[in-house]
C-alpha positions as CSV (number, residue, x, y, z in Angstrom):
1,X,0.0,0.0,0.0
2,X,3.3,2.2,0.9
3,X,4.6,1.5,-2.6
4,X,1.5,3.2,-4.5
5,X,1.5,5.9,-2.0
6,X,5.3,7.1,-3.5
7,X,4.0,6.3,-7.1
8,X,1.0,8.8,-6.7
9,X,2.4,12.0,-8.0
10,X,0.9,15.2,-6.6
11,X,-1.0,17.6,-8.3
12,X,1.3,21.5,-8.3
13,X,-2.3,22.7,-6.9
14,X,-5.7,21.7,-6.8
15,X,-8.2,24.7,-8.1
16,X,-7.1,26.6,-10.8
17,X,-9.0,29.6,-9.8
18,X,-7.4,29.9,-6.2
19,X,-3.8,29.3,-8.0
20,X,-4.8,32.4,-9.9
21,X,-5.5,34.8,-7.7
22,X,-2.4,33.7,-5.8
23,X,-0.4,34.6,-9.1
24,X,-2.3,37.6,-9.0
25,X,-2.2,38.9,-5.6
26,X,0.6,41.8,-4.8
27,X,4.3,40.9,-2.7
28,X,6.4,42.7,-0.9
29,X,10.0,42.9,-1.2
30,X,10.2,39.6,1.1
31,X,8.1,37.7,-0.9
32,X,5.1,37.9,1.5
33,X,1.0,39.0,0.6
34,X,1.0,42.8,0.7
35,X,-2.2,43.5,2.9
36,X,-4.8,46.0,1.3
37,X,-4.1,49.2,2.5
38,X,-0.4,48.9,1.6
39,X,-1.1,47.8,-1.6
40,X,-3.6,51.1,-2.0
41,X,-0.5,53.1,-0.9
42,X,1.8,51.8,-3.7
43,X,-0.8,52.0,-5.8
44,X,-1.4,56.1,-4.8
45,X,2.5,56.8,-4.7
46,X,2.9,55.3,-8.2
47,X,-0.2,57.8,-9.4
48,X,1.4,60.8,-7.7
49,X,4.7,59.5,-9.2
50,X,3.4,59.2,-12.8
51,X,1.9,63.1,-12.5
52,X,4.9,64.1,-10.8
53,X,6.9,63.2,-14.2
54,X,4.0,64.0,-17.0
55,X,4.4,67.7,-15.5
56,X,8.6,67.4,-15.0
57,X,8.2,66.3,-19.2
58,X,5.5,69.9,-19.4
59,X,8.3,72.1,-18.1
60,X,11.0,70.9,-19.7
61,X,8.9,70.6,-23.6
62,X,8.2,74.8,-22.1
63,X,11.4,75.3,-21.8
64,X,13.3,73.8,-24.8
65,X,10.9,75.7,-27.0
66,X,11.6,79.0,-25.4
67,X,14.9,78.9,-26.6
């Protein structure tokens, strides 16, 4: 009975849907789940970081054509 026991090979996991929204979910710089509100916050600082560069890339389009 021992012997078809180490035969059996296991399955990498056993619902698709729950592996995907593992794939899915955001880490942290240790590999670990990021909980909700942290994952808001690097959501929010990558916004504020995107708008921080669209107006860097205003100014400097302003001032090359001044010259």
């Amino acid at each position: 009975e021992a012997f078809y026991l180490i035969l059996k090979e296991r399955k990498p996991y056993l619902y698709k849907s729950r592996h995907n929204y593992i794939i899915r979910r955001s880490r942290g710089p240790d590999s670990r789940f990021l909980i909700a509100t942290k994952v808001k916050a690097k959501e929010d600082s990558r916004e504020e970081k995107n708008e921080s560069q669209e107006i860097l890339k205003e100014i400097l389009s302003i001032i090359t054509s001044m010259k």
